[in-house]
C-alpha positions in Angstrom: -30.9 -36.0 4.3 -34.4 -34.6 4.1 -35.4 -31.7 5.7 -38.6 -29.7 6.6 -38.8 -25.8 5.8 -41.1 -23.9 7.9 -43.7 -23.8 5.3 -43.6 -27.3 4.7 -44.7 -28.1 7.9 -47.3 -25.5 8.1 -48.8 -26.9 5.3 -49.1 -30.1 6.5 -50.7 -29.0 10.1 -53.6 -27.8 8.0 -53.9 -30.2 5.2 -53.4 -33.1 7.6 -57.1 -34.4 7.0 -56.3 -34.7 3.1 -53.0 -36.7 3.4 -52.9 -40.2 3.0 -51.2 -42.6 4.9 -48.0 -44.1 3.9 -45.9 -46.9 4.5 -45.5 -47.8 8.3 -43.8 -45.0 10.2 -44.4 -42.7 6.5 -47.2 -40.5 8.2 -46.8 -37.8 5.6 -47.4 -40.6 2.8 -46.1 -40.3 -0.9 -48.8 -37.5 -1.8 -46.5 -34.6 0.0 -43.9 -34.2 -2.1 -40.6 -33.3 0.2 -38.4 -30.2 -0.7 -35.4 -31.1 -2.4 -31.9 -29.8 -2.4 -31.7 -27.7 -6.3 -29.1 -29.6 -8.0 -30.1 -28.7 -12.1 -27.5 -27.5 -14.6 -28.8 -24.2 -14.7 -28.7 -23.4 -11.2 -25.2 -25.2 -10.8 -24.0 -22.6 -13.7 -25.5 -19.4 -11.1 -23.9 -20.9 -7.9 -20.3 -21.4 -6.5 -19.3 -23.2 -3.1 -17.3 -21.5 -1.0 -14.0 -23.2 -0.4 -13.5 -21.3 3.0 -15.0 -22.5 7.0 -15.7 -20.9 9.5 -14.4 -20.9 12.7 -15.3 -18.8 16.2 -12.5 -17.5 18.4 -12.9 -16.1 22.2 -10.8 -12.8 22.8 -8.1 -13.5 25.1 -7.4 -10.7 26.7 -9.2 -7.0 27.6 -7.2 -4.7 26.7 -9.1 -1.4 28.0 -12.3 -0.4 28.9 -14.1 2.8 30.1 -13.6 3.8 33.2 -17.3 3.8 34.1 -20.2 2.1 32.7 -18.8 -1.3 32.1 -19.6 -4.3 34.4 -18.1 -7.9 34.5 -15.6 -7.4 30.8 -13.5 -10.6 32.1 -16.5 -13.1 31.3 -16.1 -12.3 27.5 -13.0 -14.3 27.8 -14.9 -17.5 28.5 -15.8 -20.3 26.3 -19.9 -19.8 26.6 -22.5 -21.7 23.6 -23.1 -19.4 20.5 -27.1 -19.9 21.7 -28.8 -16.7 23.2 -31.4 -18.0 26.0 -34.2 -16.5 28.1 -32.1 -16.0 31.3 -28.9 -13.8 31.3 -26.6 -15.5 33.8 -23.0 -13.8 34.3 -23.6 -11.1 31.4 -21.1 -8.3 31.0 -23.1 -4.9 30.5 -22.6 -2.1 29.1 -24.4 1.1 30.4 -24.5 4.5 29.2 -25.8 7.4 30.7 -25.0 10.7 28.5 -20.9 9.4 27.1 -20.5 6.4 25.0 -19.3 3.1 26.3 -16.8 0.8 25.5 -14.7 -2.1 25.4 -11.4 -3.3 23.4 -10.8 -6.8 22.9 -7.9 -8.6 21.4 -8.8 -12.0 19.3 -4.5 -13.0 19.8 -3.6 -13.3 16.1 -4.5 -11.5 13.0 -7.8 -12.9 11.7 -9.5 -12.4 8.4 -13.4 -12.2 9.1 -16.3 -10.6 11.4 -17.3 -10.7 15.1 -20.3 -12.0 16.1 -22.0 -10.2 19.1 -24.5 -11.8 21.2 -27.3 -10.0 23.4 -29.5 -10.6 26.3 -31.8 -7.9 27.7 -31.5 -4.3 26.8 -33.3 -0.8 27.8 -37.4 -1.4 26.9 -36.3 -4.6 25.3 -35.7 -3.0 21.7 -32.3 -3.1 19.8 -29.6 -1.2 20.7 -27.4 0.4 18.2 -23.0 -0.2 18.5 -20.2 1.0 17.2 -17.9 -1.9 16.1 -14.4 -1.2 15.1 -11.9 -3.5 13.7 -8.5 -2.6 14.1 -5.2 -4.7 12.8 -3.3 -3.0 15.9 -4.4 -1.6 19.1 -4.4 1.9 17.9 -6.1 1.5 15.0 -9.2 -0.4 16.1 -9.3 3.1 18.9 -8.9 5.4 15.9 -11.6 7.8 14.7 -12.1 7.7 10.7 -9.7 10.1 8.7 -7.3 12.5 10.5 -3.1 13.2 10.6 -3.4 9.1 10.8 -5.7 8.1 7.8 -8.1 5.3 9.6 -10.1 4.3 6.5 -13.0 1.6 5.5 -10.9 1.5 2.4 -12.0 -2.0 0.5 -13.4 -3.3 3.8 -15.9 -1.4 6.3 -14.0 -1.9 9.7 -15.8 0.9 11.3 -19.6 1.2 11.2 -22.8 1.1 13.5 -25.0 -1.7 13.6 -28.2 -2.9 15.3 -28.0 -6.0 18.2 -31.5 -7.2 18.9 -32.8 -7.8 22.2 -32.2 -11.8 23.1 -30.6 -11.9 20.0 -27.2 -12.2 17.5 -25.7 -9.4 15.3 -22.7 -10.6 12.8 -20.6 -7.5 11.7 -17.8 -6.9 9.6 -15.6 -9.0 6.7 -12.3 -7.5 7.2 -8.7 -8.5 8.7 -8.3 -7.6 12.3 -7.2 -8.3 15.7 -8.5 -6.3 17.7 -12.0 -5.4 18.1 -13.6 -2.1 19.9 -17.6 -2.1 20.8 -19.3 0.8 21.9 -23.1 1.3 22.8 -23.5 4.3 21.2 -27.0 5.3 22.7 -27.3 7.7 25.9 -29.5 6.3 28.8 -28.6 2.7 27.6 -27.7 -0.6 28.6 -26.9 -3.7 27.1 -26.0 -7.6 28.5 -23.7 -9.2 26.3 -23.4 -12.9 26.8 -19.8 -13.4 24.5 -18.5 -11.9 21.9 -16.6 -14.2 19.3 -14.4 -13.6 16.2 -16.1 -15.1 12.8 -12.6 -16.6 11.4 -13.3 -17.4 7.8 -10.0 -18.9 6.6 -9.4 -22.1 3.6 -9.3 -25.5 6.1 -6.0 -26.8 4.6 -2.7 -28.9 5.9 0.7 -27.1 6.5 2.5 -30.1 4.3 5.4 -27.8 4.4 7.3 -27.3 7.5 10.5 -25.8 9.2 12.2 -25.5 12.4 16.2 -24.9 13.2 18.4 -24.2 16.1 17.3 -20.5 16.2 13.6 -19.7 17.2 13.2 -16.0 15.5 14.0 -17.8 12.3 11.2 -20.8 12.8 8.8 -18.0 14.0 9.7 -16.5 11.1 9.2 -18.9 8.5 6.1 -19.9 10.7 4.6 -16.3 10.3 4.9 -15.9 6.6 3.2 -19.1 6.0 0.9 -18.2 8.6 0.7 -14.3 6.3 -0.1 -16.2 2.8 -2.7 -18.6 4.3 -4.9 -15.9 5.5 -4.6 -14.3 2.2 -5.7 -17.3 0.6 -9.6 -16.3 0.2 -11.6 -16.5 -2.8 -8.7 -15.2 -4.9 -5.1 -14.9 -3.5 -5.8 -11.7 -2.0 -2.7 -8.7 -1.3 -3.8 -7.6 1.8 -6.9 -9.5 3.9 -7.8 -5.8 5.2 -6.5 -3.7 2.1 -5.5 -4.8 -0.7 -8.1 -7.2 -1.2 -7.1 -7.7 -5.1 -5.3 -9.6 -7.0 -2.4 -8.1 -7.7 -0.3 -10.1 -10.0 3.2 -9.2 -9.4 2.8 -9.0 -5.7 1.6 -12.9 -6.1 4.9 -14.1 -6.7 6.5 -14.3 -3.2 2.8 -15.6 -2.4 3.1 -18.3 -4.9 6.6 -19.5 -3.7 5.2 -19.5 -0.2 2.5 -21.9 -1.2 4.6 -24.2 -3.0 6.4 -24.2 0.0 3.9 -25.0 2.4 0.6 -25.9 1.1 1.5 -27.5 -2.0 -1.1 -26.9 -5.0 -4.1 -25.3 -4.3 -6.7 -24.0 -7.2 -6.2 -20.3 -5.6 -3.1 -19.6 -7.4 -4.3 -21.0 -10.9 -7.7 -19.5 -10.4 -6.0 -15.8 -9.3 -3.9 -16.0 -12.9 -6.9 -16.8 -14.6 -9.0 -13.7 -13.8 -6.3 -11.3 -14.4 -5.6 -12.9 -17.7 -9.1 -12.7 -18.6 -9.5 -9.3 -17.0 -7.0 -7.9 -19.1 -7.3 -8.4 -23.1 -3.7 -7.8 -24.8 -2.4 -5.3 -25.2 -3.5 -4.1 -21.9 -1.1 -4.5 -19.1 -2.3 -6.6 -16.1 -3.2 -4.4 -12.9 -2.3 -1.1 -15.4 1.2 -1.9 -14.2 3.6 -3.0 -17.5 5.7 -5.4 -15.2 2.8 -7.5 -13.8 2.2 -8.5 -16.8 6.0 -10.0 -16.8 5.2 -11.4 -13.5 2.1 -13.5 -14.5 4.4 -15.0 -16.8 7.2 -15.9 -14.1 4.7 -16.9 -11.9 3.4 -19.3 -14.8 6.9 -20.7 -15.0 7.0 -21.3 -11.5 3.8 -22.7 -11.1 4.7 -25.0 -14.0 8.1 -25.7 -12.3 6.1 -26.9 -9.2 3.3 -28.5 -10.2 4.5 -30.1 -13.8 1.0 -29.4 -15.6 1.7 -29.4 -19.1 -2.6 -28.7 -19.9 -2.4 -26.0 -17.5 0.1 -23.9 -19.4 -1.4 -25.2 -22.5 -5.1 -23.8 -21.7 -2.3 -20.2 -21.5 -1.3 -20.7 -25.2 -3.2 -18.5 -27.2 -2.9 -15.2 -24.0 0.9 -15.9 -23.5 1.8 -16.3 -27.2 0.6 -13.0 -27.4 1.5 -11.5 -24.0 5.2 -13.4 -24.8 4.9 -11.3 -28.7 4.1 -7.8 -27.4 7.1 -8.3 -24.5 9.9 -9.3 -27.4 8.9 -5.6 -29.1 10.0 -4.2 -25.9 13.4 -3.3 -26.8 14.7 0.0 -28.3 17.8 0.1 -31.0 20.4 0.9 -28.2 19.6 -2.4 -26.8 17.7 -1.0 -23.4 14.3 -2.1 -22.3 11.3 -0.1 -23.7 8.3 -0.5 -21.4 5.9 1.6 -21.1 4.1 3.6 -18.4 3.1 2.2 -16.0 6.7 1.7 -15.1 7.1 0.0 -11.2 8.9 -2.2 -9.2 8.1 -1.4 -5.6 7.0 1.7 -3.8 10.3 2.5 -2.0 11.8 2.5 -5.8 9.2 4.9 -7.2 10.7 7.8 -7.5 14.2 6.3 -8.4 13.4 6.3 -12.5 17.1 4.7 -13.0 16.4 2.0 -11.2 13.1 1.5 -12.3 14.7 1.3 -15.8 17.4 -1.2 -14.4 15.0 -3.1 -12.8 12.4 -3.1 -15.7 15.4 -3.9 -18.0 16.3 -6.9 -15.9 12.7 -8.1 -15.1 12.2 -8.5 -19.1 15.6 -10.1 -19.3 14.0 -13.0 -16.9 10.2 -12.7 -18.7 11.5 -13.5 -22.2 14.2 -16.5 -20.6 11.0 -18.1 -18.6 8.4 -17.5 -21.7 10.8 -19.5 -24.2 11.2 -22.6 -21.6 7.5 -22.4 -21.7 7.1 -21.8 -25.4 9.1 -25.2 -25.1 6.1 -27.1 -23.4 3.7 -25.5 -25.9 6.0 -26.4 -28.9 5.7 -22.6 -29.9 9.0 -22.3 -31.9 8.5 -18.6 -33.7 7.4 -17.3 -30.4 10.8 -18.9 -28.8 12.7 -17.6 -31.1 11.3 -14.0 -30.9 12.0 -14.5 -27.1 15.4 -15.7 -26.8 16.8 -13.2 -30.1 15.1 -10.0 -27.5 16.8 -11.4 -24.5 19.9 -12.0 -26.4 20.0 -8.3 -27.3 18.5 -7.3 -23.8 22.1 -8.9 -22.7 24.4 -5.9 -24.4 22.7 -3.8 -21.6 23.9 -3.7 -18.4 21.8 -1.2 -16.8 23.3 0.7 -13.5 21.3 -0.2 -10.2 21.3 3.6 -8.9 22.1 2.4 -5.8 18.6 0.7 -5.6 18.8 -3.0 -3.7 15.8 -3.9 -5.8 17.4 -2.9 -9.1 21.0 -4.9 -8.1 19.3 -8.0 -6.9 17.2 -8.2 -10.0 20.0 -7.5 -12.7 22.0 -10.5 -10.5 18.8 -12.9 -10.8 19.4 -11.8 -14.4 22.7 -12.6 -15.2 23.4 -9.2 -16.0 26.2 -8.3 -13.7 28.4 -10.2 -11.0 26.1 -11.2 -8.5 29.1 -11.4 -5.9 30.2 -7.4 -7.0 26.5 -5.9 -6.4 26.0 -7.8 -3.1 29.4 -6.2 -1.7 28.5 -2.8 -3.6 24.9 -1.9 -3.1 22.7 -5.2 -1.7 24.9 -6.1 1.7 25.7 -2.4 2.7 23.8 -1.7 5.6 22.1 -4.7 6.3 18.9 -4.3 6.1 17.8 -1.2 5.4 16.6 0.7 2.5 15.0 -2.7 1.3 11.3 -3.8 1.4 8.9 -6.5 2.2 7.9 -7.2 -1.5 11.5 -6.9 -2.6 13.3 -8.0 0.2 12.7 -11.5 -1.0 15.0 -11.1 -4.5 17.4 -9.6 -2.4 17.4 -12.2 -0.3 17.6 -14.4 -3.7 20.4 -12.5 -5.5 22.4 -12.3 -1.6 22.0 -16.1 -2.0 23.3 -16.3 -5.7 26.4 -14.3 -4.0 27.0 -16.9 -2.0 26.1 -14.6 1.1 23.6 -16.9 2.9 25.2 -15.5 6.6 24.2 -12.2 5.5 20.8 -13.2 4.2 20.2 -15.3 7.1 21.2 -11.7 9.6 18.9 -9.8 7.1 16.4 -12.0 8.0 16.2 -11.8 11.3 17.0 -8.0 11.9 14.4 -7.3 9.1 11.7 -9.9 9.5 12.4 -10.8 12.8 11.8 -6.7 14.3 8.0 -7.0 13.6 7.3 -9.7 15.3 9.4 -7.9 18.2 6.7 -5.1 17.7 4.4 -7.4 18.2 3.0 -8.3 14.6 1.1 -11.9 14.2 1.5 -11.6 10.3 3.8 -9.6 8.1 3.5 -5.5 6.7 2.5 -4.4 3.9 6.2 -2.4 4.0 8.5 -1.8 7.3 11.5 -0.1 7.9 13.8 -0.6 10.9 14.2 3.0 11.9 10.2 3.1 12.7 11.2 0.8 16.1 12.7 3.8 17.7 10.9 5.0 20.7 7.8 3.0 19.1 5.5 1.3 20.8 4.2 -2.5 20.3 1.2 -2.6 18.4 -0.8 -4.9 20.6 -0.6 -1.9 23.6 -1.9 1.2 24.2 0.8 3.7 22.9 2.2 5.6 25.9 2.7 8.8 25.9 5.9 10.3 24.9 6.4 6.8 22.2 5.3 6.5 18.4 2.7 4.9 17.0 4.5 2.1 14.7 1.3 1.8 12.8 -0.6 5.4 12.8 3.0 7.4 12.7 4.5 5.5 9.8 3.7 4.7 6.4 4.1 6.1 2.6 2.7 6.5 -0.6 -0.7 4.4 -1.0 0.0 3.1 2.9 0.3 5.8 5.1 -0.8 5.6 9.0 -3.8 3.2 9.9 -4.3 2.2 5.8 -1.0 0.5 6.0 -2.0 -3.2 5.9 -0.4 -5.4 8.3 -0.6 -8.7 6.6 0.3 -8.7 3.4 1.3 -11.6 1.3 4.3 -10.6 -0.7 5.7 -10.0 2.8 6.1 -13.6 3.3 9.1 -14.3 0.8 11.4 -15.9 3.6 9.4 -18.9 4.5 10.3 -19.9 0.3 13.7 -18.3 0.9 14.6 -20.7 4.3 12.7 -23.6 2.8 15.0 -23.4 -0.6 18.7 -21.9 0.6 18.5 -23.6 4.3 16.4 -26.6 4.0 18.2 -26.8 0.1 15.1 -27.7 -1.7 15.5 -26.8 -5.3 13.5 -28.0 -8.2 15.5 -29.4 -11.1 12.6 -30.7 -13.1 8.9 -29.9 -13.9 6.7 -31.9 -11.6 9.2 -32.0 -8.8 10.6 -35.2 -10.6 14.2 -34.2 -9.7 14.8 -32.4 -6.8 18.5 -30.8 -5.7 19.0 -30.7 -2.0 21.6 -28.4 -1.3 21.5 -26.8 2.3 22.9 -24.2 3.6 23.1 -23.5 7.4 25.1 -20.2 7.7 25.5 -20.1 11.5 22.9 -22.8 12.3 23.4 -26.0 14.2 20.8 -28.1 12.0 17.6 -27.5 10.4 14.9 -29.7 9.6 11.4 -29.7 7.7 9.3 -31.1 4.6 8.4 -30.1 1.5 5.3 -31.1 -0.6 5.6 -32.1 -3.7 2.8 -33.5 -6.2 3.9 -37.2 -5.5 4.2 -36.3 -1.7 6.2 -34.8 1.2 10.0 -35.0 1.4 11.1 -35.2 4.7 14.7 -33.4 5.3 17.0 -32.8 8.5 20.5 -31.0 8.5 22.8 -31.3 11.0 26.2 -29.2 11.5 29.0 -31.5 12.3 32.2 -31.4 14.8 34.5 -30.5 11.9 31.9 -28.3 10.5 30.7 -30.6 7.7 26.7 -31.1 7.4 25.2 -34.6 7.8 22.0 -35.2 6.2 18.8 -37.2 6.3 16.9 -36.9 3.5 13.1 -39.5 3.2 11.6 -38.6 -0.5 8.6 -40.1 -1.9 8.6 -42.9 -5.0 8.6 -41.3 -8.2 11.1 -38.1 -6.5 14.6 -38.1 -7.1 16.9 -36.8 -4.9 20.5 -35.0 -6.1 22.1 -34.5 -3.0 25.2 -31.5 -2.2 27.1 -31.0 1.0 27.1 -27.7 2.3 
C-alpha cells in the first residue's frame, strides 16, 4: 500500500497549482511521483528484519508503593488504549515534594523487553525526569546499583533515568524483568500517568511440543523450561535474556534439545553456531573455553540427528575437519585427555581440577564419537579415522569422577565406566544436591542410562520443582536447595528476619542481584521428560525412525507431542492395573515408529 510521509504532503499543499490532473479520483496525477518502499540489492545487503513482535502486557498486581505522594496506583492495572489524549481521566499521580516517589509493579511472568510509560499533565507542562528499574525479583528491581548484593546494568541497563514528556510516551529499557519500579525523581513534582505497559519482545512461534502427566509440578515443570528457552530465543539463542546475553556455545546444548523438543527447527540455533564458528578461526577455542568448542560439535550432531540436513553439516566441512583434526591431537602418551586452558565444565566444578580432567577426558571421548558419524555424512574418511583411533585410545582411560556428579554422569554418557556403579556411588547420593542447572541435565541423562528414572523423576521435582515454589516464572542461572531455608519468595517483599534467595545467594560470575534468573541451559528437563517419559528417541537422521520407549516411574500416564520435520507425533501412556503401560502412539507419514513397553 502507498503511503504519504509528511513532506510529501507538504509538498503537494504548495505545489497544488502546478499538478496535473489524473485519472478520475487520481487528484495528485502521474506527475508526483509517490515514495516507495527501498527494496534494491544494496540496501537489502545493509538491512535485516527482525524475526521478533511485540506485544504489551498490563501489570497485574501493585506490589508497594510510598506511603505518601501516590494517588489512584490500582488504575495501572486496567486495560486503557496505548494513545495519550488532551484530557486525563482516572490518572494515577505521582507527587513529590522534597523525597522521591514511587511505585513497584509486577508484569506476572518473566518478560524479555522494556516498559512503556505513558503521561498526561505534569508541573509547568515540561518533562519530568524517572527513575525506572527493572528487576527479575522483587528485591532486585528495589535495589540500589552495587553494594554487599551486586545490582548491576551488566549487558543490559535495567536501572537508569529517563525523560516522560508532557501528554506524551517514553519507551525505556531492553532487558529481562518482572518487575518494574518507577520513581519521579524531581522535588516539588507531579506527574499523571495514564498506564504503564510491559514492551514484551519475544519470537511469535507454536509450542508443537507438548507435555502433561498425572503430577502437576512435573507439567509445570516441563512447561517452564520451554517457557525459559523461548524467551531466550532473541536474535541469537541468548544464555541469559538479562545477563548473559551471548552466545555461549556449550551452554546451548540443553537449549538446543529443548527446542527440538518443543519448537521444532527454528533458524536461531543454526544461525547461533554459525557466528561462533565464524567468530572463532582455528585454532582458537569457541567462547576462550577448550570444551565449547567440543560442544559446537555435539550440538552439530544433534542438530543433524533432529533435523536430517545433510547441506547444513556439509556448509561445516572445511571448520569441523579442522576443529574435528586439532581435537584428535588432544591426547597425551598415557592415554589421558590433553586440553588446554581454558579448562571448564560448570561453575560448581571449577575448582575441582580432577574432575575437570575426568569430565574434559569424557567430553572428548563423546566429541571425537559424534565428529566421525558426521565425518560419515561428509564422506571425510582420514578425518574419521583420526577420530575414532583418538577415542579408541581415549578408552584405556578411565578417569576418577572426584566425587563430582558432573564428572560421573559424563564418563557414563561416555561409556567409560558402569553407568549403574557411578549412579549408586557419586550421582544418586543425596538427591539433589551438589548438582547444577547446566549439568543437572547429563545427570539426569546418565541417572537414566542407570536405569534410575524414579530417582531422576524425584531429582526433578525436589530440584526443579523448589524454584518455582520460590516463586520463579523461568529457571536460574544456578540454584541450590539449601538457599530455600528461611528464604523468602522472590515475588515479595523480603521480611525481615528471612533471606533474600536472589540478593543473599549466588557465586562466582553470579553472585547476589547479577545472578540471572532465566537462563536457558536451565531448561534441560522439558528434553529429559519429553525423551525418558514421553520415550521419544531418535533412531535415524531426519526423525525417519523414531523409538518410543516410555518410562513412567511413579506416574499414572503421561501424554504429549513431539515435532518432527514431517510433523507432530502425538503420544499417550497409560499405567495399567497389573502395572504394565498401554500406549497410543498417532505418527505422521514418512515417521516410523519402534515401539517398547515400559
Amino acid at each position: 500500500m502507498r503511503r504519504f510521509t509528511i513532506a510529501t504532503f507538504c509538498l503537494v499543499i504548495v505545489c497544488c497549482s502546478c499538478v496535473t490532473a489524473g485519472p478520475a479520483g487520481d487528484a495528485l496525477g502521474p506527475s508526483v511521483k509517490l515514495p516507495m518502499p527501498i527494496n534494491d540489492s544494496a540496501t537489502a545487503q545493509r538491512s535485516e528484519t527482525d524475526p521478533r513482535v511485540r506485544k504489551y502486557m498490563l501489570p497485574v498486581r501493585v506490589v508497594w508503593h510510598s506511603a505518601k505522594g501516590v494517588e489512584n496506583p490500582g488504575v495501572l492495572l486496567k486495560k486503557r488504549t496505548g494513545q495519550v489524549t488532551l484530557d486525563a481521566s482516572d490518572p494515577c499521580i505521582l507527587r513529590t515534594k522534597s523525597a522521591r516517589t514511587g511505585i513497584l509493579l509486577d508484569f506476572g511472568n518473566e518478560l524479555h523487553g522494556g516498559v512503556q510509560i505513558m503521561g498526561w499533565h505534569s508541573k509547568g507542562n515540561k518533562p519530568v525526569r524517572l527513575r525506572v528499574r527493572f528487576g527479575e525479583s522483587v528485591s532486585e528491581a528495589m535495589a540500589e546499583l552495587g553494594g554487599e548484593k551486586n545490582a548491576t546494568n551488566d549487558h543490559a541497563i535495567r536501572d537508569q533515568s529517563c525523560l516522560l514528556p508532557w501528554l506524551g510516551t517514553a519507551e525505556i529499557g531492553n532487558t529481562g524483568f518482572r518487575f518494574v519500579r518507577i520513581d519521579l525523581e524531581e522535588a516539588d513534582s507531579f506527574v499523571q500517568l495514564k498506564s504503564v505497559r510491559a514492551v514484551f519482545l519475544y519470537r511469535d512461534i507454536e509450542y508443537k511440543g507438548t507435555f502433561r502427566c498425572s503430577d502437576q509440578r512435573l507439567s509445570r515443570i516441563w512447561n517452564t523450561g520451554a517457557y525459559t528457552v523461548h524467551l531466550n530465543m532473541q536474535d541469537y539463542l541468548w544464555d541469559g535474556i538479562k545477563r548473559d546475553r551471548l552466545v555461549w556455545i556449550g551452554d546451548m546444548h540443553p537449549e538446543t534439545m529443548t527446542v527440538c523438543s518443543v519448537f521444532g527447527y527454528n533458524e536461531v540455533v543454526p544461525r547461533s553456531l554459525d557466528l561462533i564458528r565464524d567468530e572463532t578461526p582455528l585454532p582458537k577455542w569457541m567462547n576462550g573455553i577448550s570444551s565449547y568448542s567440543m560442544w559446537w560439535v555435539l550440538i552439530h550432531h544433534s542438530w543433524y540427528m533432529y533435523t536430517g540436513d545433510a547441506d547444513y553439516v556439509k556448509q561445516q566441512r572445511q571448520y569441523m575437519k579442522g576443529l574435528l583434526t586439532l581435537l584428535a591431537a588432544q591426547v597425551g602418551d598415557d592415554n589421558r585427555e590433553t586440553m588446554p586452558p581454558g579448562r571448564f565444565l560448570d561453575w560448581p566444578s571449577s575448582e575441582n581440577k580432577a574432575a575437570i580432567h575426568a569430565g574434559l577426558h569424557s567430553l572428548l571421548v563423546m566429541t571425537l564419537g559424534a565428529g566421525a558419524e558426521l565425518c560419515d555424512v561428509l564422506g571425510e574418511s582420514a578425518t574419521r579415522a583420526k577420530c575414532l583411533a583418538a577415542a579408541e585410545r581415549l578408552r584405556k582411560h578411565i578417569p576418577d569422577p572426584a566425587g563430582s556428579k558432573q564428572a560421573a554422569a559424563l564418563i557414563a554418557l561416555a561409556g567409560l565406566d558402569d553407568a549403574v556403579k557411578l549412579n549408586r556411588e557419586v550421582m544418586a547420593v543425596d538427591g539433589p544436591k551438589r548438582m547444577s542447572t547446566f549439568y543437572g541435565y547429563y545427570v539426569l541423562q546418565a541417572r537414566a542410562m542407570a536405569g534410575d528414572y524414579r530417582g531422576a523423576v524425584d531429582c526433578i521435582g525436589q530440584y526443579w520443582g523448589a524454584m518455582l515454589e520460590m516463586g520463579a516464572t523461568t529457571f536460574w542461572e544456578d540454584f541450590d536447595l539449601d538457599w530455600t531455608e528461611n528464604a523468602a519468595r522472590i515475588d515479595e517483599l523480603v521480611p525481615a528476619g528471612f533471606k533474600d534467595i536472589h540478593g543473599d545467594f549466588g557465586n562466582y560470575c553470579y553472585k547476589g542481584f547479577r545472578h540471572s534468573l532465566c537462563h536457558g541451559w536451565a531448561s534441560g528437563p522439558t528434553a529429559w521428560m519429553t525423551e525418558h517419559i514421553l520415550g521419544v528417541r531418535i533412531v535415524e537422521p531426519g526423525c525417519k525412525v523414531i523409538k518410543i520407549d516410555p518410562h513412567l516411574a511413579d506416574l499414572d500416564w503421561a501424554e504429549g507431542t513431539f515435532p518432527t520435520p514431517a510433523g507432530v507425533i502425538k503420544i499417550r501412556h497409560d499405567r495399567q492395573p497389573d502395572g504394565s503401560v498401554k500406549s497410543s502412539i498417532d505418527a505422521p507419514r514418512g515417521i516410523r515408529i519402534v515401539r517398547t513397553k515400559e
